[in-house]
C-alpha positions in Angstrom: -180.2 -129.4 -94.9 -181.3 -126.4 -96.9 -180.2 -125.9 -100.6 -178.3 -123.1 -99.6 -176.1 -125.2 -97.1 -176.0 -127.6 -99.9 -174.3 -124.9 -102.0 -172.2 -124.0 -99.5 -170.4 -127.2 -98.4 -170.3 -128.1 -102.0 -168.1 -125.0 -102.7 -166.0 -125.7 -100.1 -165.6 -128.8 -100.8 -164.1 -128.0 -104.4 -162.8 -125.4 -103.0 -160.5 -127.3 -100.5 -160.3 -130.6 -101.4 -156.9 -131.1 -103.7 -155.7 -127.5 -101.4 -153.0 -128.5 -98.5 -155.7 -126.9 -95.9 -158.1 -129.7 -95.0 -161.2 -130.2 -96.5 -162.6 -131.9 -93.5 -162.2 -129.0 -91.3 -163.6 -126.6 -93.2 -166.8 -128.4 -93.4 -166.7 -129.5 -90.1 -167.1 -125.6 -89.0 -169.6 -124.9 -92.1 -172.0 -127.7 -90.6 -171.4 -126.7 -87.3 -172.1 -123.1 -88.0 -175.2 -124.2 -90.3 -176.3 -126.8 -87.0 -176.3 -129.5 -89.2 -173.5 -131.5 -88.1 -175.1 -134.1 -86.4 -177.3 -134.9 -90.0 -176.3 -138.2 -91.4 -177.4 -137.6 -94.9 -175.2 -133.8 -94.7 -172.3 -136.1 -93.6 -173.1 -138.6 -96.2 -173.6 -135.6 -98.6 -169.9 -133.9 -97.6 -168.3 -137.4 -98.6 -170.1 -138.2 -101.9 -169.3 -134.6 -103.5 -165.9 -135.7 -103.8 -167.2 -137.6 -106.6 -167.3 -134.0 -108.6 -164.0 -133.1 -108.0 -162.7 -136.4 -109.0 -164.1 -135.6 -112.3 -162.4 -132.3 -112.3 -159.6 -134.0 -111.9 -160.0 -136.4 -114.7 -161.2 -133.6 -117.0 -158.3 -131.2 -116.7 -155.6 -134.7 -117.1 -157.8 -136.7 -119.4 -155.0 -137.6 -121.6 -153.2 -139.1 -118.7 -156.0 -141.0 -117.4 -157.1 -142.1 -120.6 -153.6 -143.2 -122.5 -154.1 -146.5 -122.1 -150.9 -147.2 -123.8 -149.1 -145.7 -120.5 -150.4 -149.2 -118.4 -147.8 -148.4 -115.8 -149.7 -145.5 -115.1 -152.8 -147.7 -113.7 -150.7 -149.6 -112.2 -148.4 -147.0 -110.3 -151.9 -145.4 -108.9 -153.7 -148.8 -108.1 -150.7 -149.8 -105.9 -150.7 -146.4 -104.5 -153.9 -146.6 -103.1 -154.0 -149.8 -101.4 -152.8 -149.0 -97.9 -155.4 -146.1 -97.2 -158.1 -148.7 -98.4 -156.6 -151.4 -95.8 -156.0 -148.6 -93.4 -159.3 -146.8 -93.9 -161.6 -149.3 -93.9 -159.5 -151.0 -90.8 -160.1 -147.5 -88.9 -163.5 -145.9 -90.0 -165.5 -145.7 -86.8 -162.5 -144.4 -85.0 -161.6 -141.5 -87.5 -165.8 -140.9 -87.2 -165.5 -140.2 -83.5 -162.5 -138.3 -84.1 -164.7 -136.0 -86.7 -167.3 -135.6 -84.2 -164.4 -133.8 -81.3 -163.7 -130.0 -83.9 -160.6 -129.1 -81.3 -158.4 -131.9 -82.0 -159.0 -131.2 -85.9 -158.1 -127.7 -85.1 -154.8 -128.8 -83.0 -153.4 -130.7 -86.2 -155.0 -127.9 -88.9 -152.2 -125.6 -86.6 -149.5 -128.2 -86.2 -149.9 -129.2 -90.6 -149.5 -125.6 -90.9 -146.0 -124.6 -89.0 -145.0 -127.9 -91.1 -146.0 -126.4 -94.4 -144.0 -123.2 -93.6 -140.6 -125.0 -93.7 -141.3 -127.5 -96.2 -140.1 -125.8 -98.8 -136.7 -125.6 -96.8 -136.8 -129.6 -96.1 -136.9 -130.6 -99.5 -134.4 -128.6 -101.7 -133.1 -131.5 -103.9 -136.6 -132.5 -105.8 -135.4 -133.1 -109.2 -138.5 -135.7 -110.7 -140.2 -133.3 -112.6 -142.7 -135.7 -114.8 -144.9 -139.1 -113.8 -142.5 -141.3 -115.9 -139.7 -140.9 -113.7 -142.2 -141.8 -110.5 -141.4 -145.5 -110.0 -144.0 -148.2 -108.6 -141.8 -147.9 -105.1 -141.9 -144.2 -105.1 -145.7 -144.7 -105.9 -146.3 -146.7 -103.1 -144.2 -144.6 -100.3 -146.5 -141.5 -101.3 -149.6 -143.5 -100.7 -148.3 -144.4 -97.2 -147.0 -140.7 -96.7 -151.2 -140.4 -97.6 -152.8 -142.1 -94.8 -151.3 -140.0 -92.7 -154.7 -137.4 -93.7 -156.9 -140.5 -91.9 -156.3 -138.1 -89.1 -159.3 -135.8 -90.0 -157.3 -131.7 -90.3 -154.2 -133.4 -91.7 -155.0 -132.4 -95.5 -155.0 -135.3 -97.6 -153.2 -133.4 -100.0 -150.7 -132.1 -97.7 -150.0 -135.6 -96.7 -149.1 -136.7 -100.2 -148.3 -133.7 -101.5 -145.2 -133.7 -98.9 -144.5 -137.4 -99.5 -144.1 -136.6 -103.5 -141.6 -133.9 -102.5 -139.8 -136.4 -99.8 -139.2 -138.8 -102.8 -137.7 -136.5 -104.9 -140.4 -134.7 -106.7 -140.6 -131.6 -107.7 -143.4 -129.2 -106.1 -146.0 -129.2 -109.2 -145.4 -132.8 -109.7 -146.0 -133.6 -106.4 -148.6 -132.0 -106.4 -150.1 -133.4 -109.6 -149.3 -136.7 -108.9 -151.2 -135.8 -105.5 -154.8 -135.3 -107.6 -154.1 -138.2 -109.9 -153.9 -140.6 -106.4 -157.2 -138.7 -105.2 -159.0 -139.9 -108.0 -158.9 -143.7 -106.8 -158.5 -142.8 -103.0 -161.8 -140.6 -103.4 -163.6 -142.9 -105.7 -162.9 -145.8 -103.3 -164.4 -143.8 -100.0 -167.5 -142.4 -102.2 -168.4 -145.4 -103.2 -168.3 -147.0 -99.8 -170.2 -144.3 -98.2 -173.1 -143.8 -101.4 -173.1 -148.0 -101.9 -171.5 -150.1 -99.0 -172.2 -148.0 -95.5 -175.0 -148.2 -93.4 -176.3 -144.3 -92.2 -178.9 -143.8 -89.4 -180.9 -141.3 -91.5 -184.9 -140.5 -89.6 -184.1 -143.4 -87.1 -183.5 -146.1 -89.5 -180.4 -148.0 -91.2 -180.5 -146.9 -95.0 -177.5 -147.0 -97.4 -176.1 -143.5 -99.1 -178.0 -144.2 -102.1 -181.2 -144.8 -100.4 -181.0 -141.7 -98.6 -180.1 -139.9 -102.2 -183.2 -141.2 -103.5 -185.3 -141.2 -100.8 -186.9 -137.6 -101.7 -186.6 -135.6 -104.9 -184.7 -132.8 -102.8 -181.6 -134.8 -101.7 -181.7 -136.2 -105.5 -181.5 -132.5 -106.5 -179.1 -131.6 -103.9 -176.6 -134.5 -104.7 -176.3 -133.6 -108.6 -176.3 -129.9 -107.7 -173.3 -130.3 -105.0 -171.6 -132.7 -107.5 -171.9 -130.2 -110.2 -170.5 -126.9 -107.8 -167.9 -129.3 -106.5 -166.4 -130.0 -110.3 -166.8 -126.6 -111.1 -164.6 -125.3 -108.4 -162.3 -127.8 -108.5 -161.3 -127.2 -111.8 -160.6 -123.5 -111.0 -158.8 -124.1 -107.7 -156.6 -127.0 -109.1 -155.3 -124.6 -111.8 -155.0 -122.1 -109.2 -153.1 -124.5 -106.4 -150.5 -124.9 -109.4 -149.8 -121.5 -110.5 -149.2 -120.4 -106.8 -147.1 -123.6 -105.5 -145.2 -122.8 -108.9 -144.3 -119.4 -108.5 -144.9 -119.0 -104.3 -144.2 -122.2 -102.6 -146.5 -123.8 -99.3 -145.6 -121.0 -97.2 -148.9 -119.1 -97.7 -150.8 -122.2 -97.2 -149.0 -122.7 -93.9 -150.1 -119.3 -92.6 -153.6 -120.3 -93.9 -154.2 -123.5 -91.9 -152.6 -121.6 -88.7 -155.2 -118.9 -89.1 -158.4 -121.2 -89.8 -156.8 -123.5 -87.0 -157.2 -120.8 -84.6 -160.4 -119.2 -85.6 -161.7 -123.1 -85.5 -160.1 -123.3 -81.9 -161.4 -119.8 -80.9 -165.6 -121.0 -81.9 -165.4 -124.5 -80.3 -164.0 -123.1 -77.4 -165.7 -120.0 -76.6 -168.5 -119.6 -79.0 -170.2 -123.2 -79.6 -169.3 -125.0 -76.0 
């Protein structure tokens, strides 16, 4: 993987990531585009990028994460996350082989978008407008609604974006409360795939890290992605929120149904 691709994914990947459009899918088509989706270290290098738009995430509600007088916070998020941890590390090699078939990615990009166009009709009554009124149950329920995105085009945020608004919350909290849950959700799979997984990478096992360090280019391409990833985070996370504010999901609906198609349209006809 070239620097260039390097800057590439990582912008997408900040780009996309807290967006209701699929992160995965974009970079599915950027690698495939680029010929480099069959690379273990790019695959390794599209998960541990998240790890800069966590901190994007951190930055811009650092005085939620760190008021450590609001304990029910932690504890709101910790329980939160548990099913996609269970789920995710129960169902790993099968959501791989799923990553490695674009059309079916493309099928649910389409379907999560006709669902995004009527959301905002579904859920009229949302009413919880601040964390403090999210209780541990309604915590939990969203990080179920959430592992709904272990089907690779389903949006991770979409998932738990719409399970914040099914329990009552209003559009930007659900959507807030949506990137604080990413930041243990995305912490968790980052440090699995940089620490814990094993990576065929040159024809032998290596862990994330050992693949990071193995030359002084993937060291530089890791801190460089990180670094574009946080970067455009922070912009698009204050972007998501002025537009769901004053526009609603309906524009991101139309979006996935036109990248769905375009995806459909080059694995089909164009990359057989």
């Amino acid at each position: 993987m070239g620097i260039i691709d390097a800057i590439v994914l990582a912008f997408v990947e900040g780009l996309t990531e807290f967006l209701p459009i699929s992160s995965t899918a974009h970079m599915i088509f950027i690698s495939a585009i680029s010929g480099n989706e069959s690379d273990e270290f790019v695959k390794m290098f599209q998960v541990s990028i998240q790890f800069g738009a966590i901190l994007a995430v951190v930055m811009l509600f650092w005085r939620k994460f760190f008021d450590f007088k609001s304990f029910n916070f932690y504890i709101k998020l910790g329980l939160a996350v548990i099913p996609a941890l269970i789920l995710g590390k129960l169902f790993d090699d099968k959501i791989e082989a799923v990553l490695e078939k674009p059309i079916p990615i493309a099928i649910v990009l389409i379907i999560g978008g006709i669902i995004l166009l009527f959301i905002d009709r579904l859920f009229l009554r949302t009413t919880l407008d601040s964390e403090e009124k999210i209780t541990i149950r309604k915590a939990v329920i969203i990080g179920f609604w959430q592992c709904l995105a272990m089907m690779p085009g389903t949006s991770r945020a979409a998932a738990s974006i719409i399970g914040g608004m099914q329990q009552g919350l209003t559009r930007k909290m659900a959507a807030e409360f949506s990137f604080f849950l990413a930041v243990p959700t995305m912490l968790a799979v980052t440090l699995y795939s940089v620490v814990l997984k094993d990576w065929k990478y040159k024809g032998v096992e290596q862990k994330g890290y050992e693949m990071i360090l193995s030359t002084k280019e993937n060291i530089m391409t890791f801190a460089l992605g990180n670094i574009i990833a946080f970067v455009v985070a922070a912009f698009a996370i204050k972007l998501f929120i002025g537009l769901i504010e004053k526009h609603g999901f309906k524009i991101w609906g139309w979006y996935r149904i036109v990248v769905g198609i375009a995806l459909l349209v080059f694995f089909v006809f164009i990359k057989k």
